[in-house]
C-alpha positions as CSV (number, residue, x, y, z in Angstrom):
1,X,-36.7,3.8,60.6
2,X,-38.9,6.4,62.1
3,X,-38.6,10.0,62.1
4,X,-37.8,10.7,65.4
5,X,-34.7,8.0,64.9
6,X,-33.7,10.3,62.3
7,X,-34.0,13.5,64.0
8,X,-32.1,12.1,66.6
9,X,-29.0,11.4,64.6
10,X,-29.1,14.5,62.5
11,X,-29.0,16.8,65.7
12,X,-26.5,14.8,66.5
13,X,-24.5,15.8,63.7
14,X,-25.2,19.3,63.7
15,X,-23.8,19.6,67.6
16,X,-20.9,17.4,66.4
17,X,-19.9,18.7,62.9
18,X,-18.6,22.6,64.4
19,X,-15.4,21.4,64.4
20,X,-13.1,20.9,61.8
21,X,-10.8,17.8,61.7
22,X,-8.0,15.7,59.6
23,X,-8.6,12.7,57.8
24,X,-5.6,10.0,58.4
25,X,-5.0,6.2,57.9
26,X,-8.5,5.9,59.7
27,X,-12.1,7.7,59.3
28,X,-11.0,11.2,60.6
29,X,-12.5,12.5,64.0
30,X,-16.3,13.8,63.7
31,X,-17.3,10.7,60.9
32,X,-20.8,9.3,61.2
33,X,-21.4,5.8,60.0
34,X,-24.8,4.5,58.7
35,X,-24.9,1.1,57.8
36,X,-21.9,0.5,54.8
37,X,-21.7,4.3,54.2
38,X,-19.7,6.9,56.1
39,X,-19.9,10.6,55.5
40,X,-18.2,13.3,56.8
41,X,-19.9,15.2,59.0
42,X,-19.7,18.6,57.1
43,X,-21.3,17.0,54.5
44,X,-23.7,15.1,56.2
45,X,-24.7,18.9,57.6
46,X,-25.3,20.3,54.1
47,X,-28.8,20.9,53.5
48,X,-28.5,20.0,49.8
49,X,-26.9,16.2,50.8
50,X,-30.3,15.7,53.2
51,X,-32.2,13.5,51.1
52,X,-28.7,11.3,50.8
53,X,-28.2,11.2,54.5
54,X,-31.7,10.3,55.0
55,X,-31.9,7.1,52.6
56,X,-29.1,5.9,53.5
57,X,-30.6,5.4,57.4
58,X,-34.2,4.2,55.8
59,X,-31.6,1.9,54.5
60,X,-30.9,0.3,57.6
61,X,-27.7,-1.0,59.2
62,X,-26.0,0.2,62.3
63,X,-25.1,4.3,63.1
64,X,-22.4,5.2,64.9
65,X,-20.6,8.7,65.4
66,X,-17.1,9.0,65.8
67,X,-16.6,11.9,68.4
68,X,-13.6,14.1,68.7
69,X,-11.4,12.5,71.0
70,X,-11.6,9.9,68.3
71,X,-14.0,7.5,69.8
72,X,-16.7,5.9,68.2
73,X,-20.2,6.0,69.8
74,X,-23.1,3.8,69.0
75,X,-26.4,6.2,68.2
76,X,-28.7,3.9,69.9
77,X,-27.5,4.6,73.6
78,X,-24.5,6.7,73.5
79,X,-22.2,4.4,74.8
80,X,-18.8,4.3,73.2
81,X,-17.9,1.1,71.2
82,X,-15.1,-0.9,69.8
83,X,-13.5,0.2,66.5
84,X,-14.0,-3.8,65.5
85,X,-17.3,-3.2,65.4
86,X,-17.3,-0.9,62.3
87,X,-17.6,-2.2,59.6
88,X,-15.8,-1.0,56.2
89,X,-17.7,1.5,54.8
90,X,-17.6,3.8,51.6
91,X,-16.5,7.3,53.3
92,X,-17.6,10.8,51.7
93,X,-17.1,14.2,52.1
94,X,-17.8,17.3,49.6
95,X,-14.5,16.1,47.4
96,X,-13.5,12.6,48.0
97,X,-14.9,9.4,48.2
98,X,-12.6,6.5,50.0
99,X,-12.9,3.4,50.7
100,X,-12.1,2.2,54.2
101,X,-11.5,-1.3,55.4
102,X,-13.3,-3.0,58.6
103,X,-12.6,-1.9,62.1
104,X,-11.6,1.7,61.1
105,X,-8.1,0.3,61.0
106,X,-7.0,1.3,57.5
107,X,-7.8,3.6,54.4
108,X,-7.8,1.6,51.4
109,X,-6.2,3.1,48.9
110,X,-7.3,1.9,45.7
111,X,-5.0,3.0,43.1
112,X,-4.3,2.1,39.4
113,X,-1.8,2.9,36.8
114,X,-2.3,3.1,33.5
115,X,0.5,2.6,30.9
116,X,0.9,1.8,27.3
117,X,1.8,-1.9,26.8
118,X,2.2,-2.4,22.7
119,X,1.0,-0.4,19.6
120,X,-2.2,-2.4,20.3
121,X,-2.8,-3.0,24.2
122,X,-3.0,-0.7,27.4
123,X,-2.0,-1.9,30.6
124,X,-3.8,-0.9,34.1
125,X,-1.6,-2.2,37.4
126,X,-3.5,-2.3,40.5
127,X,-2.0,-1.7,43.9
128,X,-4.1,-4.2,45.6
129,X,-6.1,-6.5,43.2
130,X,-10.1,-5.6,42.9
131,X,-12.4,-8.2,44.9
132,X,-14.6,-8.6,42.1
133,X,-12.8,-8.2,38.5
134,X,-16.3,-8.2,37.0
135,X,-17.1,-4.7,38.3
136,X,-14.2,-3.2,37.4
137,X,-15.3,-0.8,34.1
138,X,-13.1,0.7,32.0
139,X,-14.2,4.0,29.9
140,X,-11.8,4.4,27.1
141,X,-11.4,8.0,24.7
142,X,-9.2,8.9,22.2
143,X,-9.7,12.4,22.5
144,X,-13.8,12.3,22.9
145,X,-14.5,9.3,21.0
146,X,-15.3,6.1,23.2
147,X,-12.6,3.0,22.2
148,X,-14.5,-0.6,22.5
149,X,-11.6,-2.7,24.7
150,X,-11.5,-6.1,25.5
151,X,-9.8,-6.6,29.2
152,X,-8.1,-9.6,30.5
153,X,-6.4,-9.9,33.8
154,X,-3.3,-11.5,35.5
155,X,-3.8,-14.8,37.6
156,X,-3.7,-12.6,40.7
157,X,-5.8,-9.9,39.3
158,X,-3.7,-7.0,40.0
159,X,-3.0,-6.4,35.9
160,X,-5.7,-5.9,33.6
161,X,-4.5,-5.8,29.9
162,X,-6.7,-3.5,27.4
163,X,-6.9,-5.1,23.5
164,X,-7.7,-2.9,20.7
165,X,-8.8,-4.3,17.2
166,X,-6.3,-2.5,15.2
167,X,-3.0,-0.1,16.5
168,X,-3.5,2.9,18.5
169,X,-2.8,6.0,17.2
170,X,-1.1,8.8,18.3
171,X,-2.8,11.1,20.1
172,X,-4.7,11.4,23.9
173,X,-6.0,9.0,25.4
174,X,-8.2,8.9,28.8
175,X,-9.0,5.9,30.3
176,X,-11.7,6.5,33.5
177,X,-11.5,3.0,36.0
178,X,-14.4,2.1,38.4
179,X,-14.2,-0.4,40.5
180,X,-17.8,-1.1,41.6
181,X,-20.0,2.7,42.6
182,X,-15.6,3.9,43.8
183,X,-14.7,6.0,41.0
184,X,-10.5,5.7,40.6
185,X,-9.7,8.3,39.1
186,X,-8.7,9.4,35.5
187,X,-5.5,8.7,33.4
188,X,-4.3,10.8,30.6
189,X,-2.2,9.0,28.4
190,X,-0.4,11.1,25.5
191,X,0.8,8.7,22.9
192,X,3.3,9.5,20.6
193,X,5.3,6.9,17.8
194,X,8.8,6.7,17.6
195,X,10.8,4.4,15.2
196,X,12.9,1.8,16.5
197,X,14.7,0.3,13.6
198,X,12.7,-1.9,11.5
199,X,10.2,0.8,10.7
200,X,8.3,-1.0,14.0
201,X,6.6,2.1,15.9
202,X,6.4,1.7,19.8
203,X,3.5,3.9,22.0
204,X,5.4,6.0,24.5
205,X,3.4,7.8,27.3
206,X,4.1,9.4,30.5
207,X,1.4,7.7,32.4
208,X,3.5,6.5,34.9
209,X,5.1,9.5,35.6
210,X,1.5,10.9,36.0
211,X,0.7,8.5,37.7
212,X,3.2,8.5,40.8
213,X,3.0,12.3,41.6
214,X,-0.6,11.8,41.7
215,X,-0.5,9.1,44.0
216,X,2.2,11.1,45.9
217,X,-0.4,14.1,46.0
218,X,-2.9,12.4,47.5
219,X,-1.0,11.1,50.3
220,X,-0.6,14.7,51.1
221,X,-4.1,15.7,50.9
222,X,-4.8,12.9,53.3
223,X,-1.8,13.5,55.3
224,X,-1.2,17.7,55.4
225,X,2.2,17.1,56.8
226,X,5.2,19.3,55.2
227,X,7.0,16.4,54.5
228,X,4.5,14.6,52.3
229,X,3.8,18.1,50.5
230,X,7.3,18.5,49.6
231,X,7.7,15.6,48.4
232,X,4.9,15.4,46.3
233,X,5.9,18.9,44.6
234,X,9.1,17.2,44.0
235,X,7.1,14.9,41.9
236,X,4.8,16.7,40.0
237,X,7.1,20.0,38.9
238,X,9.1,17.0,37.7
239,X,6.9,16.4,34.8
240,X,8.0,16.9,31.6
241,X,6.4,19.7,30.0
242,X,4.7,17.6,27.2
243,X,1.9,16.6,29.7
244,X,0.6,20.2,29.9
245,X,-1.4,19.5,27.6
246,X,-3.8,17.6,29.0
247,X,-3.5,19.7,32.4
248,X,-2.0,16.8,34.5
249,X,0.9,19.2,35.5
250,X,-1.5,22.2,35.8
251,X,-4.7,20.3,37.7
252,X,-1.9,18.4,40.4
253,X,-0.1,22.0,41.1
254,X,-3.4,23.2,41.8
255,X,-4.4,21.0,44.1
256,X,-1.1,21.0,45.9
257,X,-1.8,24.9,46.4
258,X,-5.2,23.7,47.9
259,X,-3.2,21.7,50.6
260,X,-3.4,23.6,54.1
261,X,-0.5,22.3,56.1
262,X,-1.0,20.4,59.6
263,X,0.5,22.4,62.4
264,X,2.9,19.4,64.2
265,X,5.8,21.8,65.3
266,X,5.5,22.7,69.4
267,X,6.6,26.2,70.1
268,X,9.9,26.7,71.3
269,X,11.4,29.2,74.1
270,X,14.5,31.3,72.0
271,X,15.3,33.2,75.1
272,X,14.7,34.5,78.4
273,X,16.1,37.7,80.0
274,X,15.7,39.2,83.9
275,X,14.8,42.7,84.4
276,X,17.2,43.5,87.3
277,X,17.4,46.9,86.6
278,X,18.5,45.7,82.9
279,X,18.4,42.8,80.9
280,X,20.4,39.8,82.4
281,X,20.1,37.1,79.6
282,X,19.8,33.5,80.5
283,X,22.1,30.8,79.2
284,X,20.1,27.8,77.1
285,X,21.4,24.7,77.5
286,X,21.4,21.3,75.0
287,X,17.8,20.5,76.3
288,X,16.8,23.1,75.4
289,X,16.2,24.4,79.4
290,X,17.6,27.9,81.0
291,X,19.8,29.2,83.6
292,X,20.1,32.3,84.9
293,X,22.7,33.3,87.7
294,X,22.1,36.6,90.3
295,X,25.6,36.7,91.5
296,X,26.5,39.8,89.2
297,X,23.8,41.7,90.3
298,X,23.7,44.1,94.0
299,X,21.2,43.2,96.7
300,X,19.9,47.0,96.3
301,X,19.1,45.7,92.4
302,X,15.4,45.2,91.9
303,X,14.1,41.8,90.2
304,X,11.3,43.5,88.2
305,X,10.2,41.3,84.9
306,X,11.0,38.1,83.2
307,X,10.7,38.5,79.7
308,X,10.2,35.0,76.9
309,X,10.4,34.9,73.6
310,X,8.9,32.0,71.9
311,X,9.2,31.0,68.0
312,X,5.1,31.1,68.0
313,X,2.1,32.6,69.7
314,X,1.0,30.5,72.4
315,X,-0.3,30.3,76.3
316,X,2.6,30.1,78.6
317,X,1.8,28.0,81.6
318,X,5.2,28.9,84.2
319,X,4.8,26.9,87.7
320,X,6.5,27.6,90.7
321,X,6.9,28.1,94.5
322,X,3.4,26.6,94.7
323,X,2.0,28.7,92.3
324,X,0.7,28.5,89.0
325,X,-0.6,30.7,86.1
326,X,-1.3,31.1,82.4
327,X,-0.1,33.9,80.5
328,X,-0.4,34.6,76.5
329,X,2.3,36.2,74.0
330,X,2.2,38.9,71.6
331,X,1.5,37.5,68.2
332,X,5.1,37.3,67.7
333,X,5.8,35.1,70.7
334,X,6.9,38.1,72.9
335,X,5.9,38.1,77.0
336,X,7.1,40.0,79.8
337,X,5.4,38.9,83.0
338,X,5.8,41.2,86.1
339,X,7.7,39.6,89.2
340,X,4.8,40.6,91.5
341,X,2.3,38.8,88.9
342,X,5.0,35.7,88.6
343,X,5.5,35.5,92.2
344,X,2.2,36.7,94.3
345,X,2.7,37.7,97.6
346,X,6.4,36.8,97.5
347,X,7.2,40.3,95.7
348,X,5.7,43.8,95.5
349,X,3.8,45.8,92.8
350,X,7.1,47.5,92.7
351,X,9.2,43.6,92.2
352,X,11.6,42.2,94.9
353,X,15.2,43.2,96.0
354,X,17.6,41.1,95.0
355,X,18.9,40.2,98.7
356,X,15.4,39.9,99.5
357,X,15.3,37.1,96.5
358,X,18.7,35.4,97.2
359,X,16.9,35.2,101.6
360,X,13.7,33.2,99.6
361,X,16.6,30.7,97.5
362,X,18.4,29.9,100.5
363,X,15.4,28.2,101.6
364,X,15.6,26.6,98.4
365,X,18.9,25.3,97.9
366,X,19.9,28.2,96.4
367,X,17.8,27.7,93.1
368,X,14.2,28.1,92.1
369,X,12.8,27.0,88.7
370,X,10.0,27.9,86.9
371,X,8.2,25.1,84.9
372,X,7.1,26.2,81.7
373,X,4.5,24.9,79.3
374,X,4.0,26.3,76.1
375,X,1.2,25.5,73.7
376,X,0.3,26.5,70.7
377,X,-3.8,27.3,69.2
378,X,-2.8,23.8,67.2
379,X,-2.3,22.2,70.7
380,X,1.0,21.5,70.3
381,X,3.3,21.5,73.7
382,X,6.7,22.1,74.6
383,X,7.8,21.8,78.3
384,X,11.1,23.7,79.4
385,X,12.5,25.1,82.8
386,X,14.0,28.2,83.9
387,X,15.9,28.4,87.3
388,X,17.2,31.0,88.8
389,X,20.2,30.4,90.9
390,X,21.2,33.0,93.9
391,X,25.0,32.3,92.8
């Protein structure tokens, strides 16, 4: 591939890669693909990963960019394309690498747990069985020294069993898995003896303890929703303090403090209030939408300001009498919106009378309502009303 071909898809990436985005159950918006390899495209920006970006499309093989709308566009034309057409790839970014399955349709998560099975064996279980057994390695330690273990597997290759010569002793264990170039991770297994009755001692371990708040910690990194953090803390300041140690506890509290939370929540309108010469509240109803009444107020009174509160900052779109205009809150949500700025030319600098107002809602059926769109800097939307009723 020639340079200009390269050039061409690494401006590409710096004009793509200014925005940040979320990894999900597929290859997260602003993902470039280059044959069987997908990297993020912060990473593919980093000078120092240059030479890694560039063999890989000497390599060969197809390049596609997936934009931020979430579509995927092939490099040689800029057309968009199918997701069928991508094929699964081995995704990276500056701290994980994932495998993903064909079509961009799902992340697969290879995950293994390792567990002691006897005084002599040490059992991994796979969550989806390895397509080659043959390059799955095993690295073995008791503390820093390597352990020689023969491995066998199941018939459907979602077990592998780890012999020893002789019994295991107490102490730590790590046992490293890769399947193939995708490392899977590192288990810590502290094994300590117990008697059970015939002077027979049994390996006990908290691997699978370990084991299922890490798992439950990366779906949260993936993920970043509330839920899924919350759950995974559950998990993990449920470990029993014996695995400090070895800094499972420790490294998966860490990383949990890493997570930066995905903003899903729309703002919400708390209240509304009338400046009629002073503060007539509006009444919320179970959707959420307003009411406000002018029948205790004079015809002398002037409408001067409507005044939101919202649970968020955000832009306030309000639509109404065939008008329409965006305001912004106060970082805490706060905006009070002149009548004459809300209205136009239906009210004065100074607002409108009251009688004046009640003349315009006659026309009206007695009611006016102002359509309201909040939105917050995550993009999240809420749509409410307000209306305004001369009685």
């Amino acid at each position: 591939m020639n340079k200009k071909i390269i050039s061409s898809l690494l401006a590409a990436v710096m004009i793509s890669g200014a925005t940040t985005l979320t990894a999900f159950a597929s290859m997260a918006s602003g993902s470039v693909v280059i044959g069987n390899k997908a990297f993020d495209l912060v990473y593919a920006n980093d000078a120092a990963n240059l030479t890694e970006i560039t063999n890989a499309i000497v390599a060969g093989g197809e390049i596609y960019i997936k934009n931020f709308e979430g579509n995927w566009i092939s490099n040689k034309n800029g057309l968009a394309v199918a997701a069928s057409v991508i094929p699964a790839v081995v995704y990276k970014s500056a701290t994980q690498k994932i495998d993903f399955a064909a079509a961009d349709t799902n992340l697969v998560v290879s995950a293994v747990t390792i567990s002691s099975a006897s005084d002599t064996t040490l059992k991994a279980v796979f969550n989806t069985a390895p397509a080659d057994t043959t390059k799955v390695v095993f690295n073995v330690k008791k503390g820093t020294t390597p352990l020689a273990m023969k491995v066998t597997w199941n018939a459907t290759n979602t077990i592998a069993t780890l012999t020893y010569t002789s019994n295991l002793l107490e102490g730590t264990y790590t046992v490293n898995v890769f399947n193939g170039i995708t490392d899977l991770g590192t288990s810590s297994l502290a094994i300590t003896l117990k008697e059970t009755g015939g002077g027979v001692t049994t390996p006990v371990d908290n691997t699978a303890k370990i084991a299922t708040a890490t798992v439950a910690v990366v779906k949260a990194e993936i993920s970043r929703l509330q839920i899924d953090l919350d759950a995974a803390n559950a998990l993990v300041n449920a470990l029993p303090s014996e695995v400090a140690p070895n800094r499972a506890r420790a490294d998966l509290i860490t990383r949990l403090g890493a997570i930066k939370i995905l903003d899903v929540t729309a703002p919400v309108l708390n209240a509304v209030s009338l400046t009629i010469g002073q503060p007539v509240l509006a009444t919320k109803d179970v959707n959420g939408d307003y009411k406000v009444s002018l029948s205790g107020s004079k015809g002398t009174d002037m409408f001067t300001a409507v005044t939101l509160n919202a649970s968020e900052k955000a832009t306030i779109k309000i639509s109404t009498m065939g008008r329409s205009k965006t305001f912004t809150t106060d970082d805490s949500g706060k905006l009070t919106i002149s009548v004459a700025d809300l209205l136009g030319s239906f009210a004065s600098k100074d607002g409108i009378a009251v009688s004046t107002l009640k003349g315009y809602l006659a026309m009206l059926s007695g009611a006016v309502t102002l359509n309201v769109t909040l939105k917050d800097a995550s993009g999240n939307e809420k749509a409410t009303t307000i209306t305004i009723n001369a009685n």
